[in-house]
KEVOKE-130069 format. One record per residue (C-alpha): x, y, z; residue number from 1; residue in one letter. Coordinates in Angstrom, 2 decimals, always signed. Layout:
BEGIN
+---------+---------+---------+------+------+
:      c1 :      c2 :      c3 : resi : resn :
+---------+---------+---------+------+------+
:       X :       Y :       Z :  NUM :    A :
...
+---------+---------+---------+------+------+
This chain:
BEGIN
+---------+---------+---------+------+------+
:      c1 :      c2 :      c3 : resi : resn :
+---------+---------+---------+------+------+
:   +7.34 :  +11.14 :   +0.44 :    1 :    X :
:   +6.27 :   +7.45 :   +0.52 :    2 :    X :
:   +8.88 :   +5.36 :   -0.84 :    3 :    X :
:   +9.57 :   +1.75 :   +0.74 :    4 :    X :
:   +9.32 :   -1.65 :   +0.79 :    5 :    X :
:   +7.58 :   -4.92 :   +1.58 :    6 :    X :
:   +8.67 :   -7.71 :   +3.57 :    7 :    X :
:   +6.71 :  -11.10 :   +2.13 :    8 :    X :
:   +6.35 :  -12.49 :   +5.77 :    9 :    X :
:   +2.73 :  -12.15 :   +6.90 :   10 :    X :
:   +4.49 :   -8.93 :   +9.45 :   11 :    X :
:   +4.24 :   -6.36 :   +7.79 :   12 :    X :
:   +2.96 :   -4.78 :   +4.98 :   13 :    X :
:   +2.65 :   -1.11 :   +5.31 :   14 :    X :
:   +2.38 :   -0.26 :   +2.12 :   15 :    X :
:   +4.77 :   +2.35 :   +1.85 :   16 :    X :
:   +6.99 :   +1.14 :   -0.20 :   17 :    X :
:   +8.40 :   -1.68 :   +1.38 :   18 :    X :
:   +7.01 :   -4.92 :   +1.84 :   19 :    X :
:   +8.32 :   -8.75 :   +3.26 :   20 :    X :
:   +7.30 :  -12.23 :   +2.06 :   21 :    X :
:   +8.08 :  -15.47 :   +4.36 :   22 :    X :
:   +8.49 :  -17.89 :   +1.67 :   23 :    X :
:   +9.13 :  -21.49 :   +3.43 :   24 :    X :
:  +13.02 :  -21.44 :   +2.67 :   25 :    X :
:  +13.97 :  -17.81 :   +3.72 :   26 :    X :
:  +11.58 :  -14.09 :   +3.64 :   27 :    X :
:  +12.63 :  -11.74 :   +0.90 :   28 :    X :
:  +11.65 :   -7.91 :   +0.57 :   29 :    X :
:  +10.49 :   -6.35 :   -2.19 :   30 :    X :
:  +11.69 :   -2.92 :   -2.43 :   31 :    X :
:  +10.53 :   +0.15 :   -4.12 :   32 :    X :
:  +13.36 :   +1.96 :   -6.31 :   33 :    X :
:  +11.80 :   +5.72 :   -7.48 :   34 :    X :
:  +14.79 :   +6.47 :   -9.18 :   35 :    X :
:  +15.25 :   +3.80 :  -11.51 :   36 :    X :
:  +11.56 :   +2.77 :  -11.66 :   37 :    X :
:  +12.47 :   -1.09 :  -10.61 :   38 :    X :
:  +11.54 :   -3.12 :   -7.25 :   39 :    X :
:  +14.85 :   -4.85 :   -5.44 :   40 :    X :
:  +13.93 :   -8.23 :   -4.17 :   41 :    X :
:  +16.22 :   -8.65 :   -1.20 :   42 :    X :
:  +17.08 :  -12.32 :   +0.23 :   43 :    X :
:  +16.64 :  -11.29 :   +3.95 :   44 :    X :
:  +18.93 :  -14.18 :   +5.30 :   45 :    X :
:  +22.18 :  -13.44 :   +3.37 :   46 :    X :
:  +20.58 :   -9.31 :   +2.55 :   47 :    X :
:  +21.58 :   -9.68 :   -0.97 :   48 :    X :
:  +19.45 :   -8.65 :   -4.49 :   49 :    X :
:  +18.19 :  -11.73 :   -5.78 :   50 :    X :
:  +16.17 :  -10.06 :   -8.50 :   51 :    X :
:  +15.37 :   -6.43 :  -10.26 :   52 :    X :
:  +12.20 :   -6.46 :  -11.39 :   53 :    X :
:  +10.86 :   -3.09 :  -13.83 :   54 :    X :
:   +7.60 :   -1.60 :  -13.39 :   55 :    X :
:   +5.81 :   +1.57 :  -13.50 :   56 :    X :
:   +7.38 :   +4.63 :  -13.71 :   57 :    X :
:   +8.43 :   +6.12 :   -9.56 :   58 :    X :
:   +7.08 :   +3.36 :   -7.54 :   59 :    X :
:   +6.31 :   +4.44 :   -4.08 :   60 :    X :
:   +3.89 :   +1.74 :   -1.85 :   61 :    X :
:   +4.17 :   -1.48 :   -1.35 :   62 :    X :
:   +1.80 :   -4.12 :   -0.31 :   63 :    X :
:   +1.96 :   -8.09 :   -0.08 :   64 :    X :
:   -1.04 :  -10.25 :   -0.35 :   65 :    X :
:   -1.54 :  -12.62 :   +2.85 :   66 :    X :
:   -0.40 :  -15.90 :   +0.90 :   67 :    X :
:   +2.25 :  -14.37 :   +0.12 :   68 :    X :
:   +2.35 :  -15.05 :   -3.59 :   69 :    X :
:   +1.76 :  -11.21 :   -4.91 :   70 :    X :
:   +3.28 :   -7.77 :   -4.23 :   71 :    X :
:   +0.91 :   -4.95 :   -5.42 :   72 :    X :
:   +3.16 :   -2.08 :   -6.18 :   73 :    X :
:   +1.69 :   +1.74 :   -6.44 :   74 :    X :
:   +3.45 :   +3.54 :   -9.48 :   75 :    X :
:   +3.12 :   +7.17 :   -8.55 :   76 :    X :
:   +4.21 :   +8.52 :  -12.21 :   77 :    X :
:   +2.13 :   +6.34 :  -14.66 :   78 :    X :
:   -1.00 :   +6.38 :  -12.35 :   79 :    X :
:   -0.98 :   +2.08 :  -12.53 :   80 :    X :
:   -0.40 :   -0.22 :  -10.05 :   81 :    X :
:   +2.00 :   -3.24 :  -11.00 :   82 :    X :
:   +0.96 :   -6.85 :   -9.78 :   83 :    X :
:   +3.94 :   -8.59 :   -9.23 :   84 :    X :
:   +3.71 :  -12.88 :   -8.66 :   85 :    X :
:   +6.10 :  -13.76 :   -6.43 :   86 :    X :
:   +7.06 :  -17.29 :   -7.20 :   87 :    X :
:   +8.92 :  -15.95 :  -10.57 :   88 :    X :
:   +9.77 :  -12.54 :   -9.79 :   89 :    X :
:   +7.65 :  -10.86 :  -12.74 :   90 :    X :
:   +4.66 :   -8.30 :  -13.56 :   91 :    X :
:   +1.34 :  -10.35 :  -14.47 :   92 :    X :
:   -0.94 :   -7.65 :  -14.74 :   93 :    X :
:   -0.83 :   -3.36 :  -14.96 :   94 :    X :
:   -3.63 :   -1.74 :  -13.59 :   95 :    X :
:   -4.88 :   +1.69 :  -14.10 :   96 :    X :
:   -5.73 :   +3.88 :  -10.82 :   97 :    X :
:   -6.13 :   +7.64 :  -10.02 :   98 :    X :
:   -3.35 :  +10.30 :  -10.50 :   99 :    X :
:   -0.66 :   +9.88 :   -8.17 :  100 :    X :
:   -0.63 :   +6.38 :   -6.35 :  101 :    X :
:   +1.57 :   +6.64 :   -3.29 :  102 :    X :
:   +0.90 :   +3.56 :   -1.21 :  103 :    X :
:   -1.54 :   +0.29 :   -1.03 :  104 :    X :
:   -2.79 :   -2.01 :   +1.22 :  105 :    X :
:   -4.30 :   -5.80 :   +1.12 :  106 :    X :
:   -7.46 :   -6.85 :   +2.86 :  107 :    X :
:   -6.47 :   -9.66 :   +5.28 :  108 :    X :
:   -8.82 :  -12.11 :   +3.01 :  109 :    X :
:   -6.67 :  -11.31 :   +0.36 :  110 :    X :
:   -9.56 :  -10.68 :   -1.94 :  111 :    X :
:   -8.89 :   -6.27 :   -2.34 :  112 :    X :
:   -6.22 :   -4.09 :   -2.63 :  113 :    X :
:   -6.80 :   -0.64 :   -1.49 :  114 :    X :
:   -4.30 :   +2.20 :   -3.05 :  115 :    X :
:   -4.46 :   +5.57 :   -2.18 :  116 :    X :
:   -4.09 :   +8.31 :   -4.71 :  117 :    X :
:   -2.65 :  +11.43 :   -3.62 :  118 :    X :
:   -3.17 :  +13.82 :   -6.82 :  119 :    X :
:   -6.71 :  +12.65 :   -7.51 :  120 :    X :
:   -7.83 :  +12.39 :   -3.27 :  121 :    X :
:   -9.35 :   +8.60 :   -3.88 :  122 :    X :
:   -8.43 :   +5.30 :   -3.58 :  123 :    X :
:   -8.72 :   +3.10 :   -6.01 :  124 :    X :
:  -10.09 :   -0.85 :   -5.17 :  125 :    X :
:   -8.60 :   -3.23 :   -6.91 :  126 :    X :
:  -10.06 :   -6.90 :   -6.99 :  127 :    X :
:   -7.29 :   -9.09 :   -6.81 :  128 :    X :
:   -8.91 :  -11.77 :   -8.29 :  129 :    X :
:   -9.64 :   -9.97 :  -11.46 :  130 :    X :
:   -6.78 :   -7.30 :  -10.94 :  131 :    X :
:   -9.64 :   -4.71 :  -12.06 :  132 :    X :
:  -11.03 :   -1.30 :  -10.02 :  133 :    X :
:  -13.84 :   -2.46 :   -8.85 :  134 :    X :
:  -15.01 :   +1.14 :   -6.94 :  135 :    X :
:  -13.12 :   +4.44 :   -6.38 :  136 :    X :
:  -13.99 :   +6.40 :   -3.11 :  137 :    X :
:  -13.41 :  +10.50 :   -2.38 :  138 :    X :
:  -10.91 :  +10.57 :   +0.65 :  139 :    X :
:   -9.73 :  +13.92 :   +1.71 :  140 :    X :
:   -6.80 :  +16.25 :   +0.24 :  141 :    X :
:   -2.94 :  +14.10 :   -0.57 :  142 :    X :
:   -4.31 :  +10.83 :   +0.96 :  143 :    X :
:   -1.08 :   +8.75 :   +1.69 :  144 :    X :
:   -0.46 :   +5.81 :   +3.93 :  145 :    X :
:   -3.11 :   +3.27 :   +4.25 :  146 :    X :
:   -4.29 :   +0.75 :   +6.55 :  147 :    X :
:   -7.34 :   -2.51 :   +6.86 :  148 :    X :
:   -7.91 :   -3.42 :  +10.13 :  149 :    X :
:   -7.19 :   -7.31 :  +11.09 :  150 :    X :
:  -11.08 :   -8.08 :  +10.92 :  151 :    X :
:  -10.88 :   -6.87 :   +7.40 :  152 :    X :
:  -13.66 :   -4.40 :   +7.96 :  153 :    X :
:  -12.31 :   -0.86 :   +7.60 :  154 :    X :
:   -9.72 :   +1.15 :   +5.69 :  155 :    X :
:   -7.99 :   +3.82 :   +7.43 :  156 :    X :
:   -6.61 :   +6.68 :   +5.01 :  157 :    X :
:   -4.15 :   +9.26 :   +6.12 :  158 :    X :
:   -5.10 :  +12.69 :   +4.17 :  159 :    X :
:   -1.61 :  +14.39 :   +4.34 :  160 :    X :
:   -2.99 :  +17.62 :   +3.23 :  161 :    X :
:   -6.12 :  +17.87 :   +5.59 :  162 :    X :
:   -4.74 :  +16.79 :   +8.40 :  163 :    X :
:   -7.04 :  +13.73 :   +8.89 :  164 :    X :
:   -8.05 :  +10.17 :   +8.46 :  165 :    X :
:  -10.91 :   +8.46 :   +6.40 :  166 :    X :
:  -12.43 :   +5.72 :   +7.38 :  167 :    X :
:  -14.02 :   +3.64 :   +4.66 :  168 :    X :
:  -16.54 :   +0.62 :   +5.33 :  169 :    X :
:  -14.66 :   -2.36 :   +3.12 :  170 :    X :
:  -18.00 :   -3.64 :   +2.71 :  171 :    X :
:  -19.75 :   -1.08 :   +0.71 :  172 :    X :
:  -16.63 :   +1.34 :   -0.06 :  173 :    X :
:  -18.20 :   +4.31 :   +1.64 :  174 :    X :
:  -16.75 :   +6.69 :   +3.95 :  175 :    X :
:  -17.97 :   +6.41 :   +7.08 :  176 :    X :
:  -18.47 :   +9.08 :   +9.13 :  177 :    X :
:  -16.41 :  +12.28 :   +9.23 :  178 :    X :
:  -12.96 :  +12.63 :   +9.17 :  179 :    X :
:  -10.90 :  +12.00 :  +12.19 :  180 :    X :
:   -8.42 :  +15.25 :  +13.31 :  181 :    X :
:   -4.93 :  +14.14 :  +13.87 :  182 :    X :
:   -1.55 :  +15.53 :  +13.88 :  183 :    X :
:   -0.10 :  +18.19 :  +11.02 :  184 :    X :
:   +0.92 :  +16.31 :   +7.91 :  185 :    X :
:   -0.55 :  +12.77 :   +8.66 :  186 :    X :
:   +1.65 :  +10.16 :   +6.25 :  187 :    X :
:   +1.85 :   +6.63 :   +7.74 :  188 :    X :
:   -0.94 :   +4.55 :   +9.35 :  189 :    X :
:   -0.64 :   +1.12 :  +10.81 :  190 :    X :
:   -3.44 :   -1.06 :  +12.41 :  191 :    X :
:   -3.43 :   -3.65 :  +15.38 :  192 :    X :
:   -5.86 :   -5.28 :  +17.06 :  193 :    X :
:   -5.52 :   -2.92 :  +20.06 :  194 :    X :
:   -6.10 :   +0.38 :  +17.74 :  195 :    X :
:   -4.92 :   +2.61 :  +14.34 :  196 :    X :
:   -1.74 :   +4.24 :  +14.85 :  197 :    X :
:   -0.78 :   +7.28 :  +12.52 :  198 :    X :
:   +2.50 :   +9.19 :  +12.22 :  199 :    X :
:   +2.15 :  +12.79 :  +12.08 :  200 :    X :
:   +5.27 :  +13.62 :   +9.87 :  201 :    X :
:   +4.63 :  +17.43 :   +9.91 :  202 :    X :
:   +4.75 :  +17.33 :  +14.04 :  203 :    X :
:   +6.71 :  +14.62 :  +14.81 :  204 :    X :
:   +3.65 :  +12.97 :  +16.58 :  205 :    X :
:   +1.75 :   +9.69 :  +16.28 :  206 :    X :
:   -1.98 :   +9.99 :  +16.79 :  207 :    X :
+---------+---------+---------+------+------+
C-alpha cells in the first residue's frame, strides 16, 4: 500500500516511500524498490540512477532528515528500519521496530524519527542521534502514513483500519486525546502550517 520515495530537498518528505534531498550541486530521490528490496537514488536534473543501495527486506516509507544527510527507510518485511547517510550512498545503522513498518517521518529538529507500524498498531521512535527506539506508542488498527507538524510538536498517524488519526504529543510520546474520525481507509497524511491534510484512499476523499 505505501511504497514511495524521498526527495532530499527540504520539500517533501512524506514518508511513503519516496523522499528528495537538495544537495548544493543538484536534489536526488531516494526511492523505495519492494520488489527487489533496494532504494534507487535518482539524479533529479538528468532523472537517471546514480546508485542502488540494498536494505531491508520490502521497503515501503521514506523519510529524509532536515540536513539532508540521512534517509530513514521503513523495511516492512524484516520489521527494521535502514539508516541510510547520504553523502556515500550506504546503510550505517539497522534498527529494529514493530511488525510491519510502512512509512516514517523526521521531526523538523532532526533529532526523531517517527515510523509507523502497521502489523503491531505502534510507532516506533527512533533517536537519530543514537539510531536506537527510544519509546513505542499504541496508535489505532494498520497505522500508515505519518506526519510532525512544522513546530515539531505533534505526530499525526493515519490508522488505515479504524478509520482515524492519532495524535501523539512529540514531547512525552503520548496520545493525546481521542482519535480523530476521517474518511474510510485513511493512508496518507501531510502537514502545513495552515492544517493536517489526510487522504482517504478507501473514499477517494481528503479530510
Amino acid at each position: 500500500m505505501c511504497t514511495g520515495v524521498v526527495i532530499l530537498s527540504a520539500v517533501l518528505a512524506m514518508g511513503l516511500g519516496f523522499a528528495a534531498f537538495p544537495a548544493e550541486a543538484a536534489p536526488f530521490a531516494y526511492v523505495a524498490n519492494g520488489g527487489d528490496n533496494t532504494v534507487s537514488v535518482v539524479d533529479t536534473a538528468p532523472n537517471t540512477v546514480v546508485a542502488t543501495i540494498p536494505v531491508g527486506a520490502s521497503p515501503r516509507g521514506v523519510a529524509a532528515t532536515p540536513d539532508r544527510t540521512h534517509a530513514y527507510v521503513a523495511n516492512f518485511g524484516a520489521n527494521t528500519v535502514s539508516v541510510i547517510v547520504a553523502a556515500t550512498n550506504t546503510v550505517v545503522a539497522t534498527v529494529p521496530v514493530g511488525s510491519g513498518p510502512v512509512a516514517a517521518a523526521v521531526t523538523p529538529d532532526g533529532k526523531h524519527a517517527y515510523v509507523t507500524n502497521q502489523n503491531s498498531a505502534n510507532i516506533s521512535v527512533i533517536a537519530t542521534a543514537s539510531n536506537t527506539v527510544v519509546a513505542t506508542v499504541a496508535v489505532g488498527t494498520l497505522p500508515g502514513g505519518i506526519a510532525v507538524t512544522p513546530d515539531g510538536k505533534h505526530a499525526y498517524v493515519a490508522n488505515n483500519g479504524a478509520n482515524n488519526v492519532s495524535v501523539i504529543d512529540t514531547a512525552t510520546n503520548t496520545v493525546v486525546g481521542t482519535p480523530i474520525p476521517v474518511g474510510k481507509n485513511p493512508a496518507a497524511v501531510v502537514a502545513t502550517v495552515f492544517g493536517v491534510y489526510v487522504a482517504n484512499s478507501g473514499d477517494n476523499t481528503v479530510s
